[in-house]
C-alpha positions as CSV (number, residue, x, y, z in Angstrom):
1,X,30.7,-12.9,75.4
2,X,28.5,-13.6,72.5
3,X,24.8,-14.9,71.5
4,X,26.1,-18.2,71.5
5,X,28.3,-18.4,74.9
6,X,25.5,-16.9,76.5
7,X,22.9,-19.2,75.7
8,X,25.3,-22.3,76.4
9,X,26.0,-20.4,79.8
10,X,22.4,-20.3,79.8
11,X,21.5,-24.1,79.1
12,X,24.3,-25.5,81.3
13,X,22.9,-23.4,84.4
14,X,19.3,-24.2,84.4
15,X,20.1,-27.6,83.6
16,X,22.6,-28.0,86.5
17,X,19.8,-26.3,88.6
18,X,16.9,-28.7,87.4
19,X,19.1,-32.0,88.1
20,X,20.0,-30.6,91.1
21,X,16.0,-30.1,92.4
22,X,15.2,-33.4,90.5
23,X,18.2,-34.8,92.9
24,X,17.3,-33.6,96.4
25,X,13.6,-32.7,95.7
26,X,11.5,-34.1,93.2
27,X,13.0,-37.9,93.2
28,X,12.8,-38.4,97.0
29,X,9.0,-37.9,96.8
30,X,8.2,-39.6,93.4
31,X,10.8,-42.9,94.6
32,X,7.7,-43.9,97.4
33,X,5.2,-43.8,95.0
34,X,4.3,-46.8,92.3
35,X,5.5,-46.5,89.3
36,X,2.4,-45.1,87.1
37,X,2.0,-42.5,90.4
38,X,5.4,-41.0,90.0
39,X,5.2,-41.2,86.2
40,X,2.6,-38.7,86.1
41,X,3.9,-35.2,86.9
42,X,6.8,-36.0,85.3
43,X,5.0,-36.2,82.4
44,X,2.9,-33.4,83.1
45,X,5.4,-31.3,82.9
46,X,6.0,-32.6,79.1
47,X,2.0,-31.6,77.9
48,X,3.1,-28.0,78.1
49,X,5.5,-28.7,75.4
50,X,3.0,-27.3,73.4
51,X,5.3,-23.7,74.0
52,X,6.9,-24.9,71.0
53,X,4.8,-23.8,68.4
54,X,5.9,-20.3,70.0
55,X,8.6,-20.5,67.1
56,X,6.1,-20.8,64.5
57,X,4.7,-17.1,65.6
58,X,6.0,-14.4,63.2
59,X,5.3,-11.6,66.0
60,X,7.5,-13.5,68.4
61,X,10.3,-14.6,66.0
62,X,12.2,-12.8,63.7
63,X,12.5,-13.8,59.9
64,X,15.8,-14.7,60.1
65,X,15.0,-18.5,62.1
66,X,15.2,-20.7,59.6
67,X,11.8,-21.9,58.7
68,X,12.4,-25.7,58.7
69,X,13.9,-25.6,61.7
70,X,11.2,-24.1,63.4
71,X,8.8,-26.3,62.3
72,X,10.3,-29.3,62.7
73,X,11.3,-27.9,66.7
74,X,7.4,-27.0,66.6
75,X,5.5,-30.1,65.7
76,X,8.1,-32.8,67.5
77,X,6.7,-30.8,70.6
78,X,3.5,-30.9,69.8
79,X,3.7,-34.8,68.9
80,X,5.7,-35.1,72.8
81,X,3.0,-33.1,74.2
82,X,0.1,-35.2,72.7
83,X,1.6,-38.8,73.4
84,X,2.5,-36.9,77.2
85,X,-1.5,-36.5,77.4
86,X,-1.9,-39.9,76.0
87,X,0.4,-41.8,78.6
88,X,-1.3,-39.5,81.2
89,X,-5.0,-41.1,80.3
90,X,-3.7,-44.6,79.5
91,X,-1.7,-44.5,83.5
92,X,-4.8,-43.3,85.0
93,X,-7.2,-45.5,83.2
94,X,-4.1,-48.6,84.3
95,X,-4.3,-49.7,80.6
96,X,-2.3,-52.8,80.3
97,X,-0.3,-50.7,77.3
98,X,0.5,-47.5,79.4
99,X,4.1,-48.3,80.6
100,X,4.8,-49.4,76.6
101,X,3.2,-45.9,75.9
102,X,5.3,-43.9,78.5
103,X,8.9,-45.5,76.5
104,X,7.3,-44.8,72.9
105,X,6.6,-41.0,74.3
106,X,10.2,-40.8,76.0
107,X,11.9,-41.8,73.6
108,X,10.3,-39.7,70.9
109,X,10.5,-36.5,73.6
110,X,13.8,-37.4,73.7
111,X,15.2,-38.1,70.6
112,X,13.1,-34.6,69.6
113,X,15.2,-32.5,72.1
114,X,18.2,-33.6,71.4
115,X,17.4,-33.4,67.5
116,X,16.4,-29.7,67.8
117,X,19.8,-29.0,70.2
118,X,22.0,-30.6,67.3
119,X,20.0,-28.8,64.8
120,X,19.9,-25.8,66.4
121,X,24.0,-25.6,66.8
122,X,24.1,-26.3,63.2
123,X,22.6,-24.0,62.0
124,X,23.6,-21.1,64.6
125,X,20.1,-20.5,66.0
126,X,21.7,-18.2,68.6
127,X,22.6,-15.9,66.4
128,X,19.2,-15.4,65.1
129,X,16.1,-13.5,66.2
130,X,14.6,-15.7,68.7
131,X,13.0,-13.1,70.6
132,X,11.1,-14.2,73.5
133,X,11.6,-18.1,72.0
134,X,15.0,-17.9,73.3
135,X,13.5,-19.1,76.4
136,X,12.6,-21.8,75.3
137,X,16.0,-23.3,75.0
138,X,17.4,-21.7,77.7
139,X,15.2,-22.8,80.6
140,X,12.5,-25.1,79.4
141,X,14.2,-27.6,77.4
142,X,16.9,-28.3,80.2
143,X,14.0,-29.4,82.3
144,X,12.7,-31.6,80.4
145,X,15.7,-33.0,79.3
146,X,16.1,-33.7,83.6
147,X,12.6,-34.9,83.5
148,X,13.3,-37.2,80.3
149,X,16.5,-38.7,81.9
150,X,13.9,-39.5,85.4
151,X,11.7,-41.5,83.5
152,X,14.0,-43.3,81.7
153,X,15.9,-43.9,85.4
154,X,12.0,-45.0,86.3
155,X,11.3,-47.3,83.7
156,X,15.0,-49.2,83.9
157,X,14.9,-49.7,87.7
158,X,14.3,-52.9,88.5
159,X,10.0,-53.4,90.4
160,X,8.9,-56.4,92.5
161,X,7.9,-59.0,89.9
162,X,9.6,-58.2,87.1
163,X,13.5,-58.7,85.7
164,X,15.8,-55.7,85.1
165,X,16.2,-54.4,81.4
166,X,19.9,-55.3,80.6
């Protein structure tokens, strides 16, 4: 099996694992509590996204990642980590613009992943030195691809007072 097997063995795994504890754990609890509650740790779990500067670090990744890809992977998770942070402060402080704030975060944390999962199988990234980056990939990014896909579930439902998004 090689590099690239592996890491798609890899992805598919933790990201069967993380919808599975998003199924039967995590969206039982976060489904009795408002909206800008439940929001939260979800998007908690995206201001760590800040792990993706990791590719930027020459003593953790080899020369051979190509350099534009690496910073493009880094500062799109730095942006989603920021506007995480951002929603975080506007639910808490129940800013009138905070929901509006949570979409313009998920879809830009979104759009980023999948961007750097396109980009990455273009350019054969598992087949280069990731070092401990490889990670990354591997077991971060399918959570928060799980956690991505929860908000977005969040947001379209359907709350007391309000008509569904068609």
């Amino acid at each position: 099996m090689g590099n690239f097997e592996i890491f798609g063995l890899q992805f598919a795994g933790s990201l069967l694992v993380y919808a599975l504890i998003a199924r039967w754990y995590v969206a039982p609890r976060l489904a009795t509590m408002p909206l800008s509650a439940a929001l939260q740790p979800l998007l908690l779990h995206h201001a760590t996204r800040t792990v993706g500067m990791t590719l930027l670090v020459s003593a953790v990744v080899g020369p051979g990642v190509p350099r534009a890809f690496a910073l493009q992977v880094a500062y799109g998770d730095l942006v989603a980590a920021v506007l995480a942070l951002v929603s975080i402060a506007a639910l808490r402080a129940r800013a009138s613009y905070a929901i509006a704030l949570v979409w313009i975060f998920n879809i830009e944390g979104f759009a980023d992943l999948l961007n750097a999962l396109a980009q990455g199988i273009r350019l054969n990234v598992a087949n280069t030195p990731l070092g401990a980056a490889w990670y990354i990939p591997t077991y971060a990014v399918p959570a928060l691809l799980v956690t991505h896909i929860m908000m977005f579930s969040m947001l379209l439902k359907p709350r007391p007072g309000r008509k569904p998004v068609r």
